[in-house]
C-alpha positions as CSV (number, residue, x, y, z in Angstrom):
1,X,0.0,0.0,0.0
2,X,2.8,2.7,0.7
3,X,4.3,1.4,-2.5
4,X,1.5,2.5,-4.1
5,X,1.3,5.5,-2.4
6,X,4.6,6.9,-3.7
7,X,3.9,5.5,-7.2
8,X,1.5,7.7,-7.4
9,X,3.2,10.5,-6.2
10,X,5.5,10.3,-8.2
11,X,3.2,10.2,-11.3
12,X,1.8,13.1,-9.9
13,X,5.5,14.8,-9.9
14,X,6.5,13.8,-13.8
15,X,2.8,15.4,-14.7
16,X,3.9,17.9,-13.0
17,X,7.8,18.8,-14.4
18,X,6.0,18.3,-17.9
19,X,3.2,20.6,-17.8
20,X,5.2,23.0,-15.4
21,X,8.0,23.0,-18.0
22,X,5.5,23.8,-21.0
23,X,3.4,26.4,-19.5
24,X,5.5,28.0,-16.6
25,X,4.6,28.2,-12.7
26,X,2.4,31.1,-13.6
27,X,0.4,29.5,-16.5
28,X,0.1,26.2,-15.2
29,X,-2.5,25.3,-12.5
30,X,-3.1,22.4,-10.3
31,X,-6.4,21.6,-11.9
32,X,-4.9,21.1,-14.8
33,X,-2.1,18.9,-13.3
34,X,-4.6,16.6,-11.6
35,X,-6.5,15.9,-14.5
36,X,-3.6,14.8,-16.6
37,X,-2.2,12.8,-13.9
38,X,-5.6,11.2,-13.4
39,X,-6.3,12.1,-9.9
40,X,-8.8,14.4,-8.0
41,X,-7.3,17.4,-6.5
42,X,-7.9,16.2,-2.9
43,X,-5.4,13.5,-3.2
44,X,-3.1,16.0,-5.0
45,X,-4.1,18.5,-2.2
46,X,-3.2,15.7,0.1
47,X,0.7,15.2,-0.9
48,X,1.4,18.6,-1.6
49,X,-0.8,21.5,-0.4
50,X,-0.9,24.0,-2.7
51,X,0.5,24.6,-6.4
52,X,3.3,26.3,-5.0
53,X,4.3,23.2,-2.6
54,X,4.1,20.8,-6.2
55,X,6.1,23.2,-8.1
56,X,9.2,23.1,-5.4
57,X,8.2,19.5,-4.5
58,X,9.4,18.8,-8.2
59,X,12.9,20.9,-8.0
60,X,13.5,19.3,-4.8
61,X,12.8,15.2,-6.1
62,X,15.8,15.9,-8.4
63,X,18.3,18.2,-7.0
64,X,18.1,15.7,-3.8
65,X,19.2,13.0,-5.5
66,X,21.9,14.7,-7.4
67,X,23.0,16.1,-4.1
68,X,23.7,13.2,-2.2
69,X,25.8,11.9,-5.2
70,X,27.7,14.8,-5.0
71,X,28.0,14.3,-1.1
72,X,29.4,11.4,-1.2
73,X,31.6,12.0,-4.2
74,X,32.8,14.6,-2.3
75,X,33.3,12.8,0.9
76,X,34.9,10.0,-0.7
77,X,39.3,10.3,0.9
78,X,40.1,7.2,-1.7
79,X,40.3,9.7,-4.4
80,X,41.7,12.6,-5.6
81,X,40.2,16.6,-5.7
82,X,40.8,16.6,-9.5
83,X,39.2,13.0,-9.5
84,X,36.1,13.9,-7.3
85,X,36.0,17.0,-9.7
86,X,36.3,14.8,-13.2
87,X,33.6,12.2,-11.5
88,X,31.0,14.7,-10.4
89,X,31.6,16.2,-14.7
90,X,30.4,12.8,-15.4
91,X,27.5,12.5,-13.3
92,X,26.5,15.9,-14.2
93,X,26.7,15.6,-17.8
94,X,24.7,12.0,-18.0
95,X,22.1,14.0,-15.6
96,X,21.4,16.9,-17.7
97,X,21.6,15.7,-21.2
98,X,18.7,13.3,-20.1
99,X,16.5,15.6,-18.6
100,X,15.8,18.4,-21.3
101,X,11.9,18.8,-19.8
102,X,13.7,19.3,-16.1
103,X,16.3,21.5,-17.6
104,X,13.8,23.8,-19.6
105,X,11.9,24.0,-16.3
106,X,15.1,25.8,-14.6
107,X,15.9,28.0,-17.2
108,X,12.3,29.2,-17.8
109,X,12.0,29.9,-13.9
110,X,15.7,30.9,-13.0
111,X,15.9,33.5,-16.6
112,X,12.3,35.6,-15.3
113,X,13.8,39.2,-13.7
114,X,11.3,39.8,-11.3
115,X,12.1,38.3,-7.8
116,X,9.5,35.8,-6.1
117,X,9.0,33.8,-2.7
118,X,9.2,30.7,-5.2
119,X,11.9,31.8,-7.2
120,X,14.1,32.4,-4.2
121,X,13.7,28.8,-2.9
122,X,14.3,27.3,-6.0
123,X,17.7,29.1,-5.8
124,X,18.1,27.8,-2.4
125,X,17.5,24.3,-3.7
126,X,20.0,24.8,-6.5
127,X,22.7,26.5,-4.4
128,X,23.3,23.3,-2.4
129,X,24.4,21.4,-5.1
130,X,26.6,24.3,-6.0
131,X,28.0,24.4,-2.7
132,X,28.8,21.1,-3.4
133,X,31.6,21.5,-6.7
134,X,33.0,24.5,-4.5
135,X,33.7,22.5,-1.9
136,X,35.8,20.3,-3.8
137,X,37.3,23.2,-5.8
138,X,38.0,24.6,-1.9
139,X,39.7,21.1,-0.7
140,X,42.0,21.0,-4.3
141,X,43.7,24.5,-3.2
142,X,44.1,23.6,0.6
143,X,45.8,20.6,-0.4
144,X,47.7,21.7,-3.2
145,X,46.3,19.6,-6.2
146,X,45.2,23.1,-7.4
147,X,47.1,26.3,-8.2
148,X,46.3,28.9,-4.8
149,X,45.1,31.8,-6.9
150,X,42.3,30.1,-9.3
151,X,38.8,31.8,-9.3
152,X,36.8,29.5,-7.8
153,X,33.2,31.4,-8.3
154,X,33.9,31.7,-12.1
155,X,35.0,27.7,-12.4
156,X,32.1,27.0,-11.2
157,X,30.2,29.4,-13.4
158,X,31.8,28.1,-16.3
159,X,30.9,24.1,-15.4
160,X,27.5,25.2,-15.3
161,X,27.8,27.8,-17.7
162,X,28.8,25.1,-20.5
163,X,25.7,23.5,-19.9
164,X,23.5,26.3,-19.8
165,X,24.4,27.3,-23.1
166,X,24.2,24.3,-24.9
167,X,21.0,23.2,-23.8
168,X,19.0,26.5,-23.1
169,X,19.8,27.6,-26.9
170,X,19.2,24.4,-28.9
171,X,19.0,26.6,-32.2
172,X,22.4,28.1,-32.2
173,X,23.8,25.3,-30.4
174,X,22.3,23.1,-33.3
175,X,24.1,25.3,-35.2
176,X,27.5,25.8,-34.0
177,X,27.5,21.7,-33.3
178,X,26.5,20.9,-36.8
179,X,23.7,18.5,-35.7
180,X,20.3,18.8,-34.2
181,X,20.3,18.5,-30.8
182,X,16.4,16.8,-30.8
183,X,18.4,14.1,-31.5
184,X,18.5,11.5,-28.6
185,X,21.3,9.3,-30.2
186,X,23.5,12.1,-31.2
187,X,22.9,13.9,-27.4
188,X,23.7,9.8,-25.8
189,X,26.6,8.9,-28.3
190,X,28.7,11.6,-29.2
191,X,27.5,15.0,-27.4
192,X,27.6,13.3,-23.5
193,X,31.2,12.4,-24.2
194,X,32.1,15.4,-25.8
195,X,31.2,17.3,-23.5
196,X,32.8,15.8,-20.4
197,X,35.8,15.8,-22.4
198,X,36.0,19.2,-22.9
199,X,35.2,20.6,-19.5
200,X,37.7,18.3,-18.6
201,X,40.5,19.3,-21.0
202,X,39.4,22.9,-20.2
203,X,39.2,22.9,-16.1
204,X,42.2,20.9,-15.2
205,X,44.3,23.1,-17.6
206,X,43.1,25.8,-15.5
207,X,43.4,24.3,-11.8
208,X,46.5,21.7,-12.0
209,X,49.9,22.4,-13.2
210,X,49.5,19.0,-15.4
211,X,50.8,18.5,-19.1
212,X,48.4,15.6,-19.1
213,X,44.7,17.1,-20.2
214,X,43.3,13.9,-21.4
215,X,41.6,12.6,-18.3
C-alpha cells in the first residue's frame, strides 16, 4: 500500500515537471495537473498543499538525488580533488543531457527578472548542489592539487555555464554543433562524451599544473 502510495506521487511529480515546464509556474495550475495525472485534487491537495508546494516538491525530487551523489563523491578520501571533480563532470553531464523537460523548467524559472517567494527557494535548492563543486574546488587549493590563486566562483560558473548554453539555446547550439540536438542518439553517443571531455580538458588546464589534459 505505501508502495502504491509513492507510485503515485510520483506520477503526480512527472505530470507535474512536464506541464510545469510547458506552460510555466504562472500559467500552469493544479487543476490542470490533476487531471492529466488522473487524480482528484484532494489526493493531489493531500501530498502537496498547494501549487506552489508541487512546483518546489518537483525541484527538490531531483536536485536531492543529485545532491547526495555529490556528497558522497565529495566525501569520498580514496580519491583525488581533481578525481572527485572529473567524476561529479560525469555524473552531471549524464544527468542533464537526459533531462531536457527538467532543464527547460530551470531555465524558464531561474531566466524571469522579477524576484518571487518561489523563485528564491528554487535558488536555495540549487545553491546546495553548488556548494557542493566548491567545496571540492575549496579542498583542491588547501591541499595543493590546485594552483592557490584560481577563481573559484567563475570555475564553477563556467561548469555550469557550458551546460546552460548548450542546452537552453538548442538553435544556435544546433548550429554551432553541426547537428540537431532533438536528436536523442546524437545527445547519448557523441555530445555526453564530448562534452565531459571538454570541460575536462578545459578545467584541469586551468586548476593543475598537469601536461596531461586527457583525463
Amino acid at each position: 500500500m505505501e508502495k502504491e502510495k509513492v507510485d503515485k506521487k510520483d506520477h503526480i511529480l512527472d505530470v507535474a515537471e512536464r506541464i510545469f515546464s510547458d506552460m510555466g509556474f504562472d500559467g500552469a495550475s493544479t487543476r490542470m495537473i490533476s487531471g492529466e495525472a488522473g487524480v482528484n485534487m484532494a489526493m493531489l491537495n493531500y501530498y502537496f498543499g498547494s501549487k506552489e508546494g508541487l512546483f518546489l516538491a518537483v525541484f527538490e525530487r531531483k536536485i536531492s538525488s543529485f545532491q547526495t551523489l555529490l556528497q558522497n563523491i565529495g566525501n569520498d578520501d580514496t580519491i583525488s580533488s581533481w578525481d572527485k571533480l572529473s567524476l561529479c563532470i560525469d555524473k552531471y553531464v549524464d544527468r542533464i543531457i537526459v533531462n531536457n523537460c527538467f532543464q527547460k523548467l530551470i531555465n524558464r524559472e531561474m531566466t524571469m527578472t522579477k524576484r518571487t517567494e518561489v523563485s528564491d527557494k528554487i535558488t536555495e535548492i540549487l545553491m546546495v548542489n553548488v556548494l557542493e563543486i566548491k567545496k571540492i574546488l575549496d579542498e583542491g587549493i588547501n591541499n595543493g592539487s590546485f594552483f592557490k590563486d584560481i577563481d573559484v566562483q567563475l570555475t564553477i560558473a563556467s561548469v555550469f555555464g557550458t551546460k546552460n548554453y548548450i542546452i537552453n539555446t538548442p538553435n544556435i547550439s544546433s548550429k554551432i554543433l553541426g547537428h540537431d540536438l532533438r536528436d536523442e542518439r546524437y545527445l547519448e553517443e557523441d555530445l555526453k562524451p564530448r562534452i565531459k571531455t571538454y570541460m575536462k580538458r578545459l578545467l584541469k588546464a586551468y586548476l593543475m599544473n598537469d601536461n596531461d589534459y586527457t583525463k
